[in-house]
C-alpha positions in Angstrom: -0.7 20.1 -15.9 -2.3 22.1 -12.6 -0.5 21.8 -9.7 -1.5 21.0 -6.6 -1.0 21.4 -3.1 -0.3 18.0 -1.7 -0.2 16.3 1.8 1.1 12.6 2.0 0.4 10.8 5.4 2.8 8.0 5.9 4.8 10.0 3.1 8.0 8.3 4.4 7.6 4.8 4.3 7.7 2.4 1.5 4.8 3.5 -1.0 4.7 7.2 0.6 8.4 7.8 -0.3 8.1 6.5 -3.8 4.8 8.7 -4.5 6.4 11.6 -2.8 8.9 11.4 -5.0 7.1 11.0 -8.4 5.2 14.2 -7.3 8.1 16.2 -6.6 8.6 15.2 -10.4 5.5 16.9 -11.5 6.3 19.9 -9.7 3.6 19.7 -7.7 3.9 21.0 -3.6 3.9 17.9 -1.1 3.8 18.4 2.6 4.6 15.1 4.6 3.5 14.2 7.8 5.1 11.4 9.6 5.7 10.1 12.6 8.9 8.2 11.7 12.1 9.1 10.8 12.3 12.1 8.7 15.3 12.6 6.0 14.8 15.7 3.4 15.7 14.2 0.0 18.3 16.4 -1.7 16.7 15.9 -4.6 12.9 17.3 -3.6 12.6 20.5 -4.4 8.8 21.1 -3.1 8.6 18.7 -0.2 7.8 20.1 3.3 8.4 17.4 5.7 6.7 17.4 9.4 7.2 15.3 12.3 4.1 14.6 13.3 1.0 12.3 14.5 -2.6 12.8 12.7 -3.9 11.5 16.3 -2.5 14.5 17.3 -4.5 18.2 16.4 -2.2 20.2 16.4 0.0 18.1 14.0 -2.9 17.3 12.1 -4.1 21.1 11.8 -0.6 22.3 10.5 -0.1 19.6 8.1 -3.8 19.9 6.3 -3.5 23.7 6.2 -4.5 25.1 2.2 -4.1 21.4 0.9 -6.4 20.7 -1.9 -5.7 16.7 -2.1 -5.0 14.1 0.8 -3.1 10.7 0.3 -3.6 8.5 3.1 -0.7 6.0 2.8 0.0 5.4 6.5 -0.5 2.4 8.7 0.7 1.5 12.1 0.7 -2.3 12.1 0.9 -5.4 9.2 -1.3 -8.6 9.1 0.9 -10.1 11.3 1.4 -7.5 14.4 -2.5 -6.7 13.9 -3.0 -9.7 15.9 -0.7 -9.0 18.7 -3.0 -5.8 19.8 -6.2 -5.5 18.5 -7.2 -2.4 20.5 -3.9 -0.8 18.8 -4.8 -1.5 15.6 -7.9 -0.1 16.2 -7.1 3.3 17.6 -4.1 4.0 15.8 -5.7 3.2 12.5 -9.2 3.6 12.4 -9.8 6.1 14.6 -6.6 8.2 13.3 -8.2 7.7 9.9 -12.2 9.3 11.4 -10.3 12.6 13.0 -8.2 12.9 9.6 -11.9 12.7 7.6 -13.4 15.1 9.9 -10.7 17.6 9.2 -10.8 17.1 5.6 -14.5 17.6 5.6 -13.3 21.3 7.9 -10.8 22.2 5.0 -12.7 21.8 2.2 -10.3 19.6 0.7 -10.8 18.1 -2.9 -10.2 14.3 -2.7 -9.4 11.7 0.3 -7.1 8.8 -1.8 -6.7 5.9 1.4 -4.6 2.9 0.1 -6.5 0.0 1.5 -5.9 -4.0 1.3 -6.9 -6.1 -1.3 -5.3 -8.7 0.3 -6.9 -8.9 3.8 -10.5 -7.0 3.0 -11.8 -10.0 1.2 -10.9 -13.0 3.1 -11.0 -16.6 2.2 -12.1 -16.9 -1.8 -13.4 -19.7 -3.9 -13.4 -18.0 -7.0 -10.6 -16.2 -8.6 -9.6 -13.4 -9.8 -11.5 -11.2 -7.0 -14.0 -8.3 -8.2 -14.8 -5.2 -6.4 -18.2 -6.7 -5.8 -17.3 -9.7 -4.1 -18.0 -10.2 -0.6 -15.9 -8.7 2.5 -15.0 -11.0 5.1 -11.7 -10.2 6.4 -9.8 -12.9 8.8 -7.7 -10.6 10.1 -7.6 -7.4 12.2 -5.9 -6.4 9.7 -8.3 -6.5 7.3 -11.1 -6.1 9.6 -9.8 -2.1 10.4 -9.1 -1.3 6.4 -12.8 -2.3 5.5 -14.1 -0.4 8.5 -11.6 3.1 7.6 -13.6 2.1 3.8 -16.9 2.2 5.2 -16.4 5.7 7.6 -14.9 7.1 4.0 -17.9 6.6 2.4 -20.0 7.9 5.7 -18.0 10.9 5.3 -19.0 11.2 1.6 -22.3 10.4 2.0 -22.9 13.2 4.8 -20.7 15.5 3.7 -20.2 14.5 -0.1 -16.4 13.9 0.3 -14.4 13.0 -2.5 -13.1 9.8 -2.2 -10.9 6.8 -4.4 -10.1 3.8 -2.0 -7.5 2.0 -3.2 -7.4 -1.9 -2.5 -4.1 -2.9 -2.9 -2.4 -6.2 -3.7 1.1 -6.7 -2.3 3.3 -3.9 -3.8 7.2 -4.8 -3.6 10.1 -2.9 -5.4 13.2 -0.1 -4.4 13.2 1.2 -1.4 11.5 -1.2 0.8 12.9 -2.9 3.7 14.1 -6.4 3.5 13.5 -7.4 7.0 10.4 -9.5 6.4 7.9 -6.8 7.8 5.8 -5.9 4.7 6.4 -7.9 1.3 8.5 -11.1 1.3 9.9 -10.5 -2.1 12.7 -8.4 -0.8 13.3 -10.0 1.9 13.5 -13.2 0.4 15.8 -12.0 -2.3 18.5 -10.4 0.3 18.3 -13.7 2.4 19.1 -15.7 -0.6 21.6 -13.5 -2.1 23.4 -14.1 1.5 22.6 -17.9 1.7 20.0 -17.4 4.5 17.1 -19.3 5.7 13.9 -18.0 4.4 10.8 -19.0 6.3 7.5 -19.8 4.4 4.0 -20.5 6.4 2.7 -23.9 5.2 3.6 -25.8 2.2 4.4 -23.1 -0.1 0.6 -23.2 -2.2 -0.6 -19.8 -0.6 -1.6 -17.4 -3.9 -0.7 -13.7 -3.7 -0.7 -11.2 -6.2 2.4 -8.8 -6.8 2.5 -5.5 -8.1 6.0 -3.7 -8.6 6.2 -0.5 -6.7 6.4 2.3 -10.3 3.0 0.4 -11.7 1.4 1.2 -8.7 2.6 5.3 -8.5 1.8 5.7 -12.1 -1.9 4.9 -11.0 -1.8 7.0 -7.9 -1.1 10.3 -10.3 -3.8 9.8 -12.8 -5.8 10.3 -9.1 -5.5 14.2 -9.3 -8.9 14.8 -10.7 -12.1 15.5 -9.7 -13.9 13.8 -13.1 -13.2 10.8 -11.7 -14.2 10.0 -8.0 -15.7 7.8 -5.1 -14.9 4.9 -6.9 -13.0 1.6 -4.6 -10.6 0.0 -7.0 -8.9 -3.3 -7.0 -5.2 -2.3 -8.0 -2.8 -5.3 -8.4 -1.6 -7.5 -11.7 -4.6 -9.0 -11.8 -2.4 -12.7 -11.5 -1.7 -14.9 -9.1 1.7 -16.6 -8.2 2.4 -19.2 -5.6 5.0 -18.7 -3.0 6.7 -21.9 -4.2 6.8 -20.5 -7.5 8.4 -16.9 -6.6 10.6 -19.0 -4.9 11.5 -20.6 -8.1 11.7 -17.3 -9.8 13.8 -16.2 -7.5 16.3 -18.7 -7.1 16.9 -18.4 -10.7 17.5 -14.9 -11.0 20.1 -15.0 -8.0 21.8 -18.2 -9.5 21.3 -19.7 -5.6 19.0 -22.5 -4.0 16.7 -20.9 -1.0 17.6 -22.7 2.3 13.6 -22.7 3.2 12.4 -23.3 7.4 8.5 -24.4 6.6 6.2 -22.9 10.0 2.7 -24.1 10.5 0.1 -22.4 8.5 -1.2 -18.9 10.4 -4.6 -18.7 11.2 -4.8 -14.8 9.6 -3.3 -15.6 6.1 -5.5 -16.1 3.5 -5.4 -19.1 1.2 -5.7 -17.2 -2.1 -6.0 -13.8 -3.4 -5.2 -12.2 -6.9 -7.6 -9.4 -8.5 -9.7 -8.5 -11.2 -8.4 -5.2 -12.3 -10.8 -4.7 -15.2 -13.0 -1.7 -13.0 -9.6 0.5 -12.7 -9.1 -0.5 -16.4 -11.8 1.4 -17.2 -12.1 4.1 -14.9 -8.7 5.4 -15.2 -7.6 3.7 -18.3 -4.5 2.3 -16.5 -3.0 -1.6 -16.3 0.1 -2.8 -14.9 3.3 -2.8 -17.4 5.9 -4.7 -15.1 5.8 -8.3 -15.6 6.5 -10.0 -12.1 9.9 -11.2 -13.5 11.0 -7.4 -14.9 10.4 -6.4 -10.9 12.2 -9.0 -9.7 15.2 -8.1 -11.8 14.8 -4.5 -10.8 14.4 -5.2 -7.3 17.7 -7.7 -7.3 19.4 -5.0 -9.1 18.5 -2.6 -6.5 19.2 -4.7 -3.2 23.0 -5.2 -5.1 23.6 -1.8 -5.6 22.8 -1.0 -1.9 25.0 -3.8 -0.2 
């Protein structure tokens, strides 16, 4: 296999670390740029990490430097702390994401990969599971930035023919990922029922997501590394849908405990129901999910144990 020279925004944080790692793997040579805390892995041998913000030249200009492929995994806010500053979410997201493009564009570089939100992008659904060619109509500023950062991507590639894959991504949940009820609840939920505390769930328990465990994901993400394949936007998830009430169930029997559950109103910005059809990345890349939702589970129990 080539190699490659690599730069991972966001390479830090939940999906970034776990695609940094895989790779390092491959022996291909990964620069990081990050704005949060920084930790060289003793195990990465071709990792350049840098401390840095892409709203920031400079930072920007030494990260991108002889890169031939850019993963754009970075994201400043969640669907829930979207809605507490709209004007943040806008200009540390979407306009961080149009002064990345230009530069990518400057450097000649060979592919933009931006990990999107196939949760938030397409709103409030009648009819399941979701295609590519369904209608956009976000509910959230969360949503609302990711299908505007999609739209300037294909701007870019229709002025200046930039490679592109955008990535609309279910709810990804596995190692690594913090249990503090910031990003996936599956996690969280598991470490609060392992230590018989309260979980909170937004209305009755009926909303619909689709998971996808973290390694299905990065598998997908390497097969990426090729130009025969591009500008294509791609629903990646398990292509099912599970109820909160019955991951609930699921996880309640895999910890042996009953979940001490605190029921909130409904939230205005969540949507109803969301899982995806994944048939499009099927065929593109010839890749499907091979982690049932109760394999992850067990592997993300297992994981949570062995770090308390």
């Amino acid at each position: 296999m080539k190699k490659f020279n690599i730069l991972v925004i966001g390479g830090t944080g939940f999906l970034g670390s776990n695609l940094v790692s895989a790779l390092d793997r491959e022996g291909h040579h990964i620069r990081v740029l990050s704005r949060g805390h920084i930790r060289q892995e003793e195990n990465h041998k071709n990792v350049e990490y840098i401390k840095g913000d892409i709203n920031n030249n400079r930072d920007l200009d030494e990260a991108i430097n002889g890169i031939d492929y850019v993963y754009h995994f970075a994201s400043t806010t969640n669907p829930k702390s979207s809605e507490s500053d709209l004007l943040f979410d806008v200009s540390s997201n979407l306009s961080a994401v149009i002064g990345t493009l230009n530069k990518c564009v400057k450097n000649d570089i060979k592919k933009f990969i931006f990990c999107s939100s196939g949760g938030t992008v397409y709103g409030n659904h009648n009819e399941m599971p979701i295609s590519e060619e369904s209608p956009c109509a976000p509910i959230s500023s969360y949503g609302l930035v990711k299908y505007n950062i999609e739209m300037y991507i294909k701007y870019f590639n229709y002025k200046y023919n930039l490679n592109y894959e955008i990535l609309r991504l279910s709810n990804p949940y596995g190692i690594n990922q913090l249990t503090d009820g910031t990003h996936s609840i599956i996690p969280t939920y598991i470490k609060r029922i392992l230590d018989n505390r309260e979980i909170k769930v937004f209305g009755n328990g009926s909303v619909v997501r689709d998971y996808i465990y973290i390694d299905d994901f990065i598998n997908l993400t390497l097969k990426l590394l090729t130009i025969r394949e591009k500008n294509n936007t791609l629903n990646i998830g398990s292509g099912k849908g599970t109820s909160i009430c019955e991951l609930i169930h699921k996880i309640e029997l895999l910890c042996g405990k009953k979940a001490l559950i605190q029921y909130l109103p409904e939230r205005k910005f969540d949507v109803s129901k969301n899982y995806l059809d994944i048939n499009k990345v099927r065929e593109v890349y010839r890749w499907k999910p091979k982690i049932s939702l109760d394999d992850g589970l067990k592997r993300t129990l297992n994981w949570i144990e062995s770090i308390n």
